[in-house]
C-alpha positions in Angstrom: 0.0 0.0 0.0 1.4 3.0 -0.9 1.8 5.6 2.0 3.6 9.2 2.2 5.6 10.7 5.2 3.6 13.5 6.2 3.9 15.1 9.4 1.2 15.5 11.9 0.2 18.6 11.4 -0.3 18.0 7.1 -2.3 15.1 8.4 -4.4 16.9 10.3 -4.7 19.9 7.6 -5.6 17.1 4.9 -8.3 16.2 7.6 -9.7 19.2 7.7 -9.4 20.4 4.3 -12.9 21.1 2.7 -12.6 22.9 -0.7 -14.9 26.3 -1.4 -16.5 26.4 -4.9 -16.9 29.5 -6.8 -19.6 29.4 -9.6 -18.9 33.0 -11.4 -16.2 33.4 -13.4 -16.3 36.8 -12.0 -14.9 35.8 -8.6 -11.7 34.7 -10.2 -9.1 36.7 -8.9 -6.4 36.3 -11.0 -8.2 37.0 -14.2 -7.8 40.2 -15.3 -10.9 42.3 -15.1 -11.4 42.8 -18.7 -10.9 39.5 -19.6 -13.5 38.5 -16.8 -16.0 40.3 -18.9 -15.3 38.3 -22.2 -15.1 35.2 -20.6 -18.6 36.5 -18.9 -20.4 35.4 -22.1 -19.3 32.2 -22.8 -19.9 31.2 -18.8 -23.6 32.2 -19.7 -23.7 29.4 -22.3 -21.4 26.8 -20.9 -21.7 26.9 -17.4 -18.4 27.8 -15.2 -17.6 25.6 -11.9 -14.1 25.4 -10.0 -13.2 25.3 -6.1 -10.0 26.9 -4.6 -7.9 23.6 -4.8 -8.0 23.2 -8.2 -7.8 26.7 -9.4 -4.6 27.1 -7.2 -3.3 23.8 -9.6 -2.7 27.0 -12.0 0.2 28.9 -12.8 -1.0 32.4 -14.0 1.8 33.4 -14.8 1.6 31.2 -18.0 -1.3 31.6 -20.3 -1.2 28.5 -21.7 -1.4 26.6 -18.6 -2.8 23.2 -19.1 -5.4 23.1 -15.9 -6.2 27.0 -16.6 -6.6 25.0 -20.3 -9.2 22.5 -18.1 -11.6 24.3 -16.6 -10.9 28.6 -17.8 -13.3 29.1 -20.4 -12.0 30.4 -23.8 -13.7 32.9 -26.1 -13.9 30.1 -28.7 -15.7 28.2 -27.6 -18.4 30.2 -28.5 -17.4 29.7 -32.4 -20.6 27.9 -34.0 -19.5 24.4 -34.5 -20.6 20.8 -33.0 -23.5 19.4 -31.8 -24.5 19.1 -27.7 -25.1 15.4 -28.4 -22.0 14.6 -30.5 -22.8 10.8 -30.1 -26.3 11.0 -30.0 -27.0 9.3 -26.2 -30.9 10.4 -27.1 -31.0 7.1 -29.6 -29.5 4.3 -26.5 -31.9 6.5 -23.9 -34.7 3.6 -22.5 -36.0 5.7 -19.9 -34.9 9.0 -18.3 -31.4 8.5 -17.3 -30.9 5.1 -18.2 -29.1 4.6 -21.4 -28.6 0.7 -22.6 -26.1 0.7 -26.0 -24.3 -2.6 -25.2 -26.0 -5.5 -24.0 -23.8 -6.3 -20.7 -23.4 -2.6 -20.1 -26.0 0.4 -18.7 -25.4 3.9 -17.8 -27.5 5.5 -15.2 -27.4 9.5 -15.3 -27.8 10.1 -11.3 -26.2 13.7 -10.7 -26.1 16.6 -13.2 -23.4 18.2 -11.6 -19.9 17.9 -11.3 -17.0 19.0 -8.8 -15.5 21.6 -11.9 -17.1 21.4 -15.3 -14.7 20.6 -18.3 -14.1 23.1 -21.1 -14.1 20.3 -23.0 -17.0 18.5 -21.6 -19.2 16.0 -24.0 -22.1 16.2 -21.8 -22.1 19.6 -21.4 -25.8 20.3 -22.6 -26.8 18.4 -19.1 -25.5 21.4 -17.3 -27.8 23.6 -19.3 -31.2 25.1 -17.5 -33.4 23.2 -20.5 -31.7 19.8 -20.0 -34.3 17.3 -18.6 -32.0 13.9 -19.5 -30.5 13.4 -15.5 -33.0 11.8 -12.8 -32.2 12.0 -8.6 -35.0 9.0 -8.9 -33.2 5.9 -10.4 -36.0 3.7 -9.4 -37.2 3.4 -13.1 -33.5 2.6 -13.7 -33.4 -0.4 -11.1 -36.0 -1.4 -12.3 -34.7 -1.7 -16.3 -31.7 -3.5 -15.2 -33.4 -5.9 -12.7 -35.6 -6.9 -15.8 -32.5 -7.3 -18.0 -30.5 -10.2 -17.2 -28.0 -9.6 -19.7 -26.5 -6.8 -18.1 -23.3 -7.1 -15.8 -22.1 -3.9 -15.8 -23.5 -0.7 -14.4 -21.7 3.0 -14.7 -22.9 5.5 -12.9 -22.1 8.8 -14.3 -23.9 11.9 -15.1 -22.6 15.2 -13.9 -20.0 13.3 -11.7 -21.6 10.6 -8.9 -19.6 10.9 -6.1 -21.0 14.8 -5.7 -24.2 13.2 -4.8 -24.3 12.5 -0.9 -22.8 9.9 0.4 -26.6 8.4 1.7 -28.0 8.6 -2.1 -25.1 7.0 -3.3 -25.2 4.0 -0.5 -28.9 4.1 -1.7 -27.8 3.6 -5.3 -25.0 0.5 -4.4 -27.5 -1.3 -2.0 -30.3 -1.5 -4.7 -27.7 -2.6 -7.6 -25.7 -4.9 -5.1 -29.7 -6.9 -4.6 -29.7 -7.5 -8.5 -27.7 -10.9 -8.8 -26.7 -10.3 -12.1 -24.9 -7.3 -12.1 -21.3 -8.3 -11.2 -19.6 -4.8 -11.9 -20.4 -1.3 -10.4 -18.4 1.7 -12.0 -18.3 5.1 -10.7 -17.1 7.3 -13.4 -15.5 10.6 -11.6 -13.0 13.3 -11.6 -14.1 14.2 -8.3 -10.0 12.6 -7.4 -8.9 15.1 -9.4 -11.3 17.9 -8.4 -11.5 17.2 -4.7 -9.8 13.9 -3.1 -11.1 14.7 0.5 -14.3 13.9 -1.2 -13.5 10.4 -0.5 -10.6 11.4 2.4 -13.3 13.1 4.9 -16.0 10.4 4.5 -15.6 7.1 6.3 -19.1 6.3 5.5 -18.1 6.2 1.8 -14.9 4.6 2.9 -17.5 1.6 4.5 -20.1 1.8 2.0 -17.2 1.1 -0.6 -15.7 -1.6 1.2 -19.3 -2.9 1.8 -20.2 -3.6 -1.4 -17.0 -4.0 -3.0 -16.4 -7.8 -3.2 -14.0 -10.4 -4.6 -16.5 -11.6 -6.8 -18.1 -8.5 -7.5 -16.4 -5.8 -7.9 -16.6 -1.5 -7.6 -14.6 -0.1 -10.4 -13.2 3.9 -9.9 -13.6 4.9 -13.7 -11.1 8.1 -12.8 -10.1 11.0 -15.1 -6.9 12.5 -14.3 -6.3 14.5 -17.9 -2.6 15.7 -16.4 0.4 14.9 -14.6 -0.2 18.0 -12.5 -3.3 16.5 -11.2 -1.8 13.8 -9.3 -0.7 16.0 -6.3 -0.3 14.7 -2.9 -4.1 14.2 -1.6 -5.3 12.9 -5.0 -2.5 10.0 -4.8 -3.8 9.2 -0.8 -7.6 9.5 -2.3 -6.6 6.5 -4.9 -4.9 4.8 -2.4 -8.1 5.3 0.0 -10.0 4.0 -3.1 -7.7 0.9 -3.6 -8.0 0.2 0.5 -11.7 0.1 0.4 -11.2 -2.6 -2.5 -12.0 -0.6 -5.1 -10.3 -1.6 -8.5 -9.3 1.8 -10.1 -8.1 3.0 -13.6 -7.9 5.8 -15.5 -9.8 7.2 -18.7 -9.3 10.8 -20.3 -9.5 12.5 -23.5 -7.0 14.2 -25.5 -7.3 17.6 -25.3 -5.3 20.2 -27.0 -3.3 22.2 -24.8 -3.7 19.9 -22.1 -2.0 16.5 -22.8 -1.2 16.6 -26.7 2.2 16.0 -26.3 3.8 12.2 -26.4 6.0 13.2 -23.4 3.3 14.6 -20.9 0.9 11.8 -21.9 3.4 9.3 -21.2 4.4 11.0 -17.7 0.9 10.7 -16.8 0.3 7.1 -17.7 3.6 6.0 -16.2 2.6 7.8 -12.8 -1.0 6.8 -12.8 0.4 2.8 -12.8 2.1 3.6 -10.3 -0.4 4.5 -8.0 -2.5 1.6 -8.8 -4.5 3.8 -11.3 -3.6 2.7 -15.0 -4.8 3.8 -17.9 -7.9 2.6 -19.6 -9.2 4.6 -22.6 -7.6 7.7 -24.6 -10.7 9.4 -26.4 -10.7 11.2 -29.1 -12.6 14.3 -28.7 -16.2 14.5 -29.8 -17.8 17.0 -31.9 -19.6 18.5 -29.2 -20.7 22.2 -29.5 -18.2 24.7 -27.7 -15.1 21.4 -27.9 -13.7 23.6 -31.0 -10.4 24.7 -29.4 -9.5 21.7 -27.8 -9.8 19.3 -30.6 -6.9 17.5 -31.6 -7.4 15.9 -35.8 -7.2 11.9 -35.6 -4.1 11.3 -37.3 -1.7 13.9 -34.8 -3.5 12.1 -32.4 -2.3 8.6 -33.7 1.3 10.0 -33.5 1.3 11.5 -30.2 -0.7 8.2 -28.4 1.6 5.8 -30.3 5.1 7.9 -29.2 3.6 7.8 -25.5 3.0 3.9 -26.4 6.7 3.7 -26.4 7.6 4.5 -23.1 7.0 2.9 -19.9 6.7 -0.8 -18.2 3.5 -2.6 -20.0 1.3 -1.1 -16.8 1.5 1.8 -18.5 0.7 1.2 -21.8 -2.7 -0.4 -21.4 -4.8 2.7 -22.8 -6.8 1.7 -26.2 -7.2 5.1 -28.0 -10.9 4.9 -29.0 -13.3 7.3 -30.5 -17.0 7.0 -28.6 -19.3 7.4 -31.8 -23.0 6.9 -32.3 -22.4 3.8 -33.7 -19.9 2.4 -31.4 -16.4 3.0 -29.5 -13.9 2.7 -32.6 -10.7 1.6 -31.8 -7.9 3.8 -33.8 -5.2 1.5 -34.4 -3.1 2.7 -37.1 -2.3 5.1 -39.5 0.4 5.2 -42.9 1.0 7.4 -45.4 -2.3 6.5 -47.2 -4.6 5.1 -44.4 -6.1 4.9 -41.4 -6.9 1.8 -39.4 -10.4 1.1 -37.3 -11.6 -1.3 -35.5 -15.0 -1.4 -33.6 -13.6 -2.8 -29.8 -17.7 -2.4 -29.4 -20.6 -1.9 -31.5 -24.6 -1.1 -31.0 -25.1 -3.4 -34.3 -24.5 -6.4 -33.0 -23.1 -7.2 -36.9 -20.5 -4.5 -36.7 -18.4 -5.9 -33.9 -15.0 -6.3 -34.5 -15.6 -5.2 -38.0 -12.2 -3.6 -39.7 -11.7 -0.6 -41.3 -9.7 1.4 -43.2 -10.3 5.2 -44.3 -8.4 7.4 -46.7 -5.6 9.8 -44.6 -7.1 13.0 -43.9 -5.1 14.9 -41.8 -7.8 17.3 -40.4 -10.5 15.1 -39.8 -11.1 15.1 -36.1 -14.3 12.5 -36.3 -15.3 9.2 -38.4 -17.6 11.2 -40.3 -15.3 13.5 -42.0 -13.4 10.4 -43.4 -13.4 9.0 -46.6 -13.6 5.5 -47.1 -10.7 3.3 -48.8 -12.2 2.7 -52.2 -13.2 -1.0 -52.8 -12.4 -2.0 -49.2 -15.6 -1.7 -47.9 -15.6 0.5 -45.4 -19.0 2.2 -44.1 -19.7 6.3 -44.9 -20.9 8.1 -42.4 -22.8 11.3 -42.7 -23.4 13.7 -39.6 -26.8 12.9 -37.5 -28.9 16.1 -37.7 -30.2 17.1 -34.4 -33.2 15.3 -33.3 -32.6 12.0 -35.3 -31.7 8.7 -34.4 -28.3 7.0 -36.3 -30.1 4.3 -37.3 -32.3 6.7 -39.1 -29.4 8.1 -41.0 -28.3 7.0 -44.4 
């Protein structure tokens, strides 16, 4: 088990420590006034949310500071471009806040708000006044996986699950833990990064985990560290706190421009997160989503930069697939040449697309499977953008 030598008295601060969340941009002190006013606007369409901890993660002195890049809003974002529901969640939605795309596999939307809210965010219409999508009642959502014996796997996610209280959650892994079949509970949260004492200052979350965390079935921490600078002192004890409560842990992110699009800081992080007991999982590529314009990165750089951080560290380390998350299915990106690039659906909502090859003419700017072209006579699929409002199934 992995344990720091802190003195008392940084024990005893970490104990105490409880984070204060601002919710205006405004309120940010060092932003510049004027600048406060700009970013103003794009707060009122994508909402802003950061507590003390994480904005002192920043170095103002550098604009281009990767966790200012995480949760600062940018004027661009603003630039018309995207959709809200890049992958189109509506079309896998059964019931409100249950979505079922794989057979083994359901997502329940329990909390519509999270400890910071991504710049990059691909849920970020949930955080929006109009959004209706999120439940607090997951009764109807029980209910949908008792009924389905097929499913294994639950992820709760939303918004971020572990800013729920700790008695809802408890109420959440009690009524999942009385459904035989489902053999894995995953928590999908950044709240580690955000706020470890979130898990820290809460020994009934510490038992609840433990609780319902068993060798046979198991709670999975899907975490999202996006940076090395994340993994400060308290997150590392809050995995480790995880991993003592038998929670299994690994790691998923996107890559973000600005943030980890560089083969050496991607690699730093993966090598540190298996480390801790936190490896890496997925890589995403970024999704189409409305505001996402400045922190896209195209496919094929991408490829480069994943596959040069593929190169470095022991095989713990190198166990992230880099996958795009499309309507259709997650798309694994496995290769790209001077002519091509290689996909591979690791899972599919067409049961007759699983594990189906692919290969796509080299575009260098494409950022999405629907702006490639397919390999002529390869047989390939096209795929056109989903308009809002339709299913992908209803689409050519």
């Amino acid at each position: 088990m992995i344990r720091f030598s802190w003195s008392k008295e940084q024990v005893q601060a970490y104990a105490k420590r409880r984070v204060k969340y601002i919710r205006h941009i405004e309120k940010v002190p060092n932003i510049p006034p004027e600048e406060r006013e700009k970013l103003k606007r794009v707060a009122e369409r994508y909402v802003f949310r950061a507590n003390d901890y994480y904005l002192g993660l920043i170095n103002w002195a550098d604009p281009n500071d990767p966790i200012r890049h995480l949760i600062i809003p940018r004027e661009e974002e603003l630039s018309d471009w995207g959709e809200l529901d890049a992958s189109n969640e509506k079309a896998v939605t059964v019931t409100r806040g249950v979505q079922h795309k794989y057979p083994d596999t359901v997502l329940l939307l329990c909390n519509e708000v999270c400890g910071s809210y991504c710049r990059y965010c691909f849920r970020k219409r949930l955080f929006m006044d109009e959004n209706s999508e999120v439940t607090n009642d997951v009764s109807e959502g029980i209910a949908y996986i008792s009924e389905n014996p097929q499913v294994s796997n639950v992820l709760l996610t939303g918004g971020d699950p572990l800013l729920m209280s700790t008695r809802r959650i408890v109420e959440i892994l009690e009524a999942l833990w009385a459904i035989p079949h489902v053999k894995i509970i995953r928590i999908g949260s950044k709240m580690p990064a955000f706020d470890p004492w979130r898990v820290l200052n809460d020994l009934p979350l510490q038992h609840a985990l433990q609780s319902y965390s068993a060798p046979d079935r198991r709670i999975y921490l899907m975490a999202h560290f996006d940076h090395p600078r994340e993994l400060t002192e308290p997150a590392v004890e809050g995995i480790d706190t995880f991993i003592s409560c038998g929670v299994i842990c690994v790691n998923q992110c996107p890559l973000v421009k600005g943030v980890n699009d560089d083969p050496a800081v991607l690699a730093e992080l993966y090598e540190k997160l298996s480390f801790i007991g936190c490896p890496p999982y997925y890589l995403f590529q970024g999704r189409p989503t409305a505001g996402n314009e400045p922190y896209e990165v195209p496919i094929v750089r991408g490829w480069h930069i994943f596959s040069e951080a593929m190169k470095h560290g022991a095989g713990l380390a190198r166990r992230a697939r880099y996958v795009m998350s499309h309507r259709t299915g997650k798309i694994e990106i496995l290769a790209v040449d001077g002519s091509y690039i290689y996909l591979r659906y690791h899972r599919a909502y067409d049961a007759t697309m699983r594990g189906q090859f692919m290969i796509y003419q080299r575009d260098d700017q494409a950022c999405w499977l629907d702006e490639l072209e397919p390999a002529e006579g390869l047989g390939a699929p096209r795929f056109e953008p989903v308009p809002p409002g339709e299913d992908w199934n209803d689409a050519d």
